[in-house]
C-alpha positions as CSV (number, residue, x, y, z in Angstrom):
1,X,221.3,121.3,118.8
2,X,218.2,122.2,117.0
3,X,218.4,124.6,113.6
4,X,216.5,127.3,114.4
5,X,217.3,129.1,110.9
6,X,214.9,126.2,109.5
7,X,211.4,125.3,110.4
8,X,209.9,121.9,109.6
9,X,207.0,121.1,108.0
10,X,205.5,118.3,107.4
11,X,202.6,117.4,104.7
12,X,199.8,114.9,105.0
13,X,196.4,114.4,103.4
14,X,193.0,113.6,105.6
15,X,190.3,111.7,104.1
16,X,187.3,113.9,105.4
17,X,183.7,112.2,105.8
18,X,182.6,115.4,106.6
19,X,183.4,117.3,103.5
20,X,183.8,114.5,101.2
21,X,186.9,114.9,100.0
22,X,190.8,114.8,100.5
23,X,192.4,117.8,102.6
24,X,196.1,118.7,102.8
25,X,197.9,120.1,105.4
26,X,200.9,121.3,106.6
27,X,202.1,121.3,109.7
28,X,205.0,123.9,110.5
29,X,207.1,123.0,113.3
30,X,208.6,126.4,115.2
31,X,209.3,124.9,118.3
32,X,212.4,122.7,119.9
33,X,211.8,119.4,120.9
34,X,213.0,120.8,124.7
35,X,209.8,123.1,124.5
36,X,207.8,120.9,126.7
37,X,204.0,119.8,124.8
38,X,202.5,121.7,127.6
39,X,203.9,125.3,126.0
40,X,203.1,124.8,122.7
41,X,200.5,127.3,120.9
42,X,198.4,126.2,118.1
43,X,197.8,128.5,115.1
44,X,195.2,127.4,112.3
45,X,195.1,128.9,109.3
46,X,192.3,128.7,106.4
47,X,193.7,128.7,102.7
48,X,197.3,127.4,103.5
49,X,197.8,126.3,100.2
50,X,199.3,130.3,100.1
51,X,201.5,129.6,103.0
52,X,204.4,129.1,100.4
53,X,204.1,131.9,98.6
54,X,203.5,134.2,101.8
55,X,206.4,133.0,103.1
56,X,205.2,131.6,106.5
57,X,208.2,129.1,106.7
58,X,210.7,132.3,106.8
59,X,208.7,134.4,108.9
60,X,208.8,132.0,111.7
61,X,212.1,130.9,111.3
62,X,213.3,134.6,111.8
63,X,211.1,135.0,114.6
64,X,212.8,132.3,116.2
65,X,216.5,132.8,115.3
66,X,215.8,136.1,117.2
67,X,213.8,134.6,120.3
68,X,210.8,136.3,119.4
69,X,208.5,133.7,118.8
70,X,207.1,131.3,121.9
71,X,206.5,127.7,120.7
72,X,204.3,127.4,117.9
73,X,202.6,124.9,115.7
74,X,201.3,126.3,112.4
75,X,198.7,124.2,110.7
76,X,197.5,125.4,106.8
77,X,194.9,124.0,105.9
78,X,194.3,123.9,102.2
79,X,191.1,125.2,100.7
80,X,188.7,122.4,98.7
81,X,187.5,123.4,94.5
82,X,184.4,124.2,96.6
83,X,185.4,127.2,98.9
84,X,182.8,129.3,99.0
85,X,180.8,127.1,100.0
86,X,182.7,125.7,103.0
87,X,184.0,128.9,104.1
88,X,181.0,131.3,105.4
89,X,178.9,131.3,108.7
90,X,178.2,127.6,109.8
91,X,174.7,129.1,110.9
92,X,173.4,131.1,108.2
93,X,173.9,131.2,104.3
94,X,174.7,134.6,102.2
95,X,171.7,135.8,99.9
96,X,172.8,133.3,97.4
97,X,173.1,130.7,99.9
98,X,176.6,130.3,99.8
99,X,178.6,129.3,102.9
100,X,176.2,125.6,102.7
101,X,179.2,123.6,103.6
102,X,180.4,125.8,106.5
103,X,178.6,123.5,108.8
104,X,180.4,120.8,107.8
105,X,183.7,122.2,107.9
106,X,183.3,123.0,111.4
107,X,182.5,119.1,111.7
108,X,185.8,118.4,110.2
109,X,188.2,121.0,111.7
110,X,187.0,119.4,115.5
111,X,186.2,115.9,114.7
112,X,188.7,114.9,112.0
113,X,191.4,118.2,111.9
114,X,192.3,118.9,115.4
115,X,192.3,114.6,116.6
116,X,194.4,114.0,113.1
117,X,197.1,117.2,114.6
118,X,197.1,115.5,118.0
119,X,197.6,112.4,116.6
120,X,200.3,113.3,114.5
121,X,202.1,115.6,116.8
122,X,201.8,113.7,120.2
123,X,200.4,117.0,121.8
124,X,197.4,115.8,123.6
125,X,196.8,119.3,125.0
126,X,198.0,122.9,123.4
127,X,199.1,125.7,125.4
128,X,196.1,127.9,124.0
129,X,194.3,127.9,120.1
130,X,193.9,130.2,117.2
131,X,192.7,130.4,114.3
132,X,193.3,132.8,110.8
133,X,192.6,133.6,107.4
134,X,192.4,135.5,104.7
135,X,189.2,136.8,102.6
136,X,186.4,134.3,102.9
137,X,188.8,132.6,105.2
138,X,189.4,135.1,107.6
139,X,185.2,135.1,107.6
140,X,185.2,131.3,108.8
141,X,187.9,131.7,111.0
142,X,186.2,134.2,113.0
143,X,183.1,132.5,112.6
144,X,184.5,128.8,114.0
145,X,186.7,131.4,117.0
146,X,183.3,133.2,118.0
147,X,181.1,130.0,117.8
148,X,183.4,128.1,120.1
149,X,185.3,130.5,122.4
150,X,186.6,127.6,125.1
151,X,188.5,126.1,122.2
152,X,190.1,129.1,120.9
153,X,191.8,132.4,121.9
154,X,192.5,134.3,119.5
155,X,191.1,135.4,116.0
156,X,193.4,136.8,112.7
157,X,191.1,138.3,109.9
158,X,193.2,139.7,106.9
159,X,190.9,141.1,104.1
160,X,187.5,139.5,105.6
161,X,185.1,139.2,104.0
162,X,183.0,140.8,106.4
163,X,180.2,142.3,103.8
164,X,178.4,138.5,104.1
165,X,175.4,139.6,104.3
166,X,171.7,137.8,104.3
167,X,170.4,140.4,101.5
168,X,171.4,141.6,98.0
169,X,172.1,145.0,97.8
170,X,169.2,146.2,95.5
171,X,167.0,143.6,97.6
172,X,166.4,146.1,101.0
173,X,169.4,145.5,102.2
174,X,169.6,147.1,105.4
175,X,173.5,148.1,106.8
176,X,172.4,147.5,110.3
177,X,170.6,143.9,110.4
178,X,172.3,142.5,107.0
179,X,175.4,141.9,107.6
180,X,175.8,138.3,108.9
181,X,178.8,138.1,111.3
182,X,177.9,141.4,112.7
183,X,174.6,140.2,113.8
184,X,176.4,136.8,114.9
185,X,178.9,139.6,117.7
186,X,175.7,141.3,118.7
187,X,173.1,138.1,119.2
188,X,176.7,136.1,120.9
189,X,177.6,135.6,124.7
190,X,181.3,138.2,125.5
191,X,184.1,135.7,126.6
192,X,186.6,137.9,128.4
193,X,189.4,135.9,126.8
194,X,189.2,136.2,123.3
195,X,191.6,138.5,121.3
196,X,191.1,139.8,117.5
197,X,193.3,140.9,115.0
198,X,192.3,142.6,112.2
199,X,193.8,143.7,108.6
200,X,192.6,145.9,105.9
201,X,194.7,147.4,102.8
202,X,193.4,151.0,102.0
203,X,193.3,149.5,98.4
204,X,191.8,146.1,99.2
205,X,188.9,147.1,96.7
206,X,187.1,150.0,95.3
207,X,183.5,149.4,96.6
208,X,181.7,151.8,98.3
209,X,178.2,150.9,98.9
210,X,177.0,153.6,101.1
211,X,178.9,156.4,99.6
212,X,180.8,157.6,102.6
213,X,184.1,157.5,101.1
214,X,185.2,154.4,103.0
215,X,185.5,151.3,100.8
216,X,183.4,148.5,102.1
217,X,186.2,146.1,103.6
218,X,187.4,148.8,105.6
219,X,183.8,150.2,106.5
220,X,182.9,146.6,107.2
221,X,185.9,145.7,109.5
222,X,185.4,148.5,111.7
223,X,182.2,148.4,111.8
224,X,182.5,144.7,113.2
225,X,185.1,145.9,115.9
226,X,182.6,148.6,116.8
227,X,180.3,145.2,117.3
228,X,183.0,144.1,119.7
229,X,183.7,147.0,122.0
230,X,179.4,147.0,121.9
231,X,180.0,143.9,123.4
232,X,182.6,144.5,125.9
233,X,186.1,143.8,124.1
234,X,188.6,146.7,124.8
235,X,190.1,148.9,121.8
236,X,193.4,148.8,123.4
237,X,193.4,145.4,125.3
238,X,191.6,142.8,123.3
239,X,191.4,144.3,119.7
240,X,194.3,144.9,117.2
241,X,193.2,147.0,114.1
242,X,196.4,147.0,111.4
243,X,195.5,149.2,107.9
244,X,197.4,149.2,105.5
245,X,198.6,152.1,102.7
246,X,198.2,151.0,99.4
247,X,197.4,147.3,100.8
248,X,195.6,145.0,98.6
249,X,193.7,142.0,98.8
250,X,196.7,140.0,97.8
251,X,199.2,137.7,99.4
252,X,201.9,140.4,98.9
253,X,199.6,142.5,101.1
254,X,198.7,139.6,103.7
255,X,202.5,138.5,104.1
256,X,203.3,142.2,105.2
257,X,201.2,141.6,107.9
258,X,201.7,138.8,108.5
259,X,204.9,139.0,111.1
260,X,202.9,141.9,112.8
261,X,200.0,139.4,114.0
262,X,202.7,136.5,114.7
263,X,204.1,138.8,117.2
264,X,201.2,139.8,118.8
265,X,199.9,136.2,119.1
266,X,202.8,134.7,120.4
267,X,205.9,137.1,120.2
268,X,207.6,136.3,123.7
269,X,210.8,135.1,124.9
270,X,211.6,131.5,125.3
């Protein structure tokens, strides 16, 4: 009988062309072997060299050991010394041309990430796919959800960095036009299927750009799932918008929400 108070997880390292380097992963397990391929979810999940310290392995085991989780494989992937750079908009660089890898990381997360999990795994074909992050990681995430929307379903942004803009602030920056992956939702095609998950902390920074009391991440996250619902995703169906008290943008913060999105994503009986 499986141990569902334990999830496994298993570690290897891809040689990427794409991004010219080495890339760990780990592979969290929170399924039985009786599951069946064919019901298996999979979750991806930018920076997952934090998945330790946010205590993913804990969070799903509880979910399971109280039948709340469907089956589920987890995948963290673990940033490269060169992150802002590979996280971003594959399409279009910030004002100081960051995101220049972003391209490429798309490259790798479909033709070496996803082939490498099948491989490994021996699921040829997931249930349905998702995608997270935090920060600049959340940003990409969306960005690789939005960009290919018959490969994924769902999107989890904790702390984006949704200010990524195409202008410096004291260069004409214009709220309305600047703002990269807002302009990306409004110039995209609406696929009915795609869900979104959103988190803020009401401390995440101090920033207030256009003085209306909001900070930016805040300002900038709902101003993105206005973007949505401009495009025809429901408030209550498609969206989920969780802000936090006193939330930073800290793991401490992200792991409290954390088993909120894992529930929402795939919180159903067995």
């Amino acid at each position: 009988m499986t141990n569902k108070t334990a999830i496994p997880v298993q570690t290897y390292t891809i040689r990427s062309v794409f991004l010219s380097r080495e890339v760990v992963v780990d592979l969290f397990c929170a399924f039985d072997e009786a599951a069946g391929n064919e019901n298996i979810s999979l979750l991806l999940v930018n920076d997952g060299q934090n998945m330790e310290e946010l205590g993913l392995g804990a969070m799903l085991a509880g979910l399971r050991l109280n039948q709340k989780l469907s089956p589920l494989l987890c995948v963290g992937i673990h940033c490269g010394e060169d992150r802002r750079n590979e996280y971003g908009t594959a399409g279009v660089k910030d004002f100081k041309g960051r995101g220049a890898k972003a391209a490429s990381y798309t490259r790798f997360v479909f033709e070496e990430l996803l082939p490498f999990i099948r491989r490994v795994s021996a699921i040829d074909r997931f249930r349905e796919k998702s995608f997270a992050g935090f920060s600049l990681g959340g940003l990409s995430a969306l960005d690789i959800v939005w960009a290919y929307p018959a490969e994924f379903s769902r999107a989890g942004v904790f702390s984006g960095s949704l200010w990524w803009r195409t202008r410096a602030l004291d260069d004409g920056y214009v709220e309305e036009t600047d703002r990269i992956m807002h302009d990306l939702i409004r110039k995209g095609t609406y696929a009915p299927h795609l869900k979104f998950f959103f988190e803020t902390g009401t401390r995440d920074e101090t920033e207030d750009r256009n003085n209306n009391g909001i900070i930016d991440s805040i300002d900038d996250t709902l101003g993105l799932i206005d973007e949505l619902v401009k495009k025809g995703y429901s408030r209550e169906k498609d969206i989920v918008y969780l802000e936090l008290q006193d939330g930073r943008h800290d793991i401490a913060t992200w792991a409290k929400a954390m088993p909120a999105f894992l529930e929402w994503g795939w919180g159903r009986q067995y």
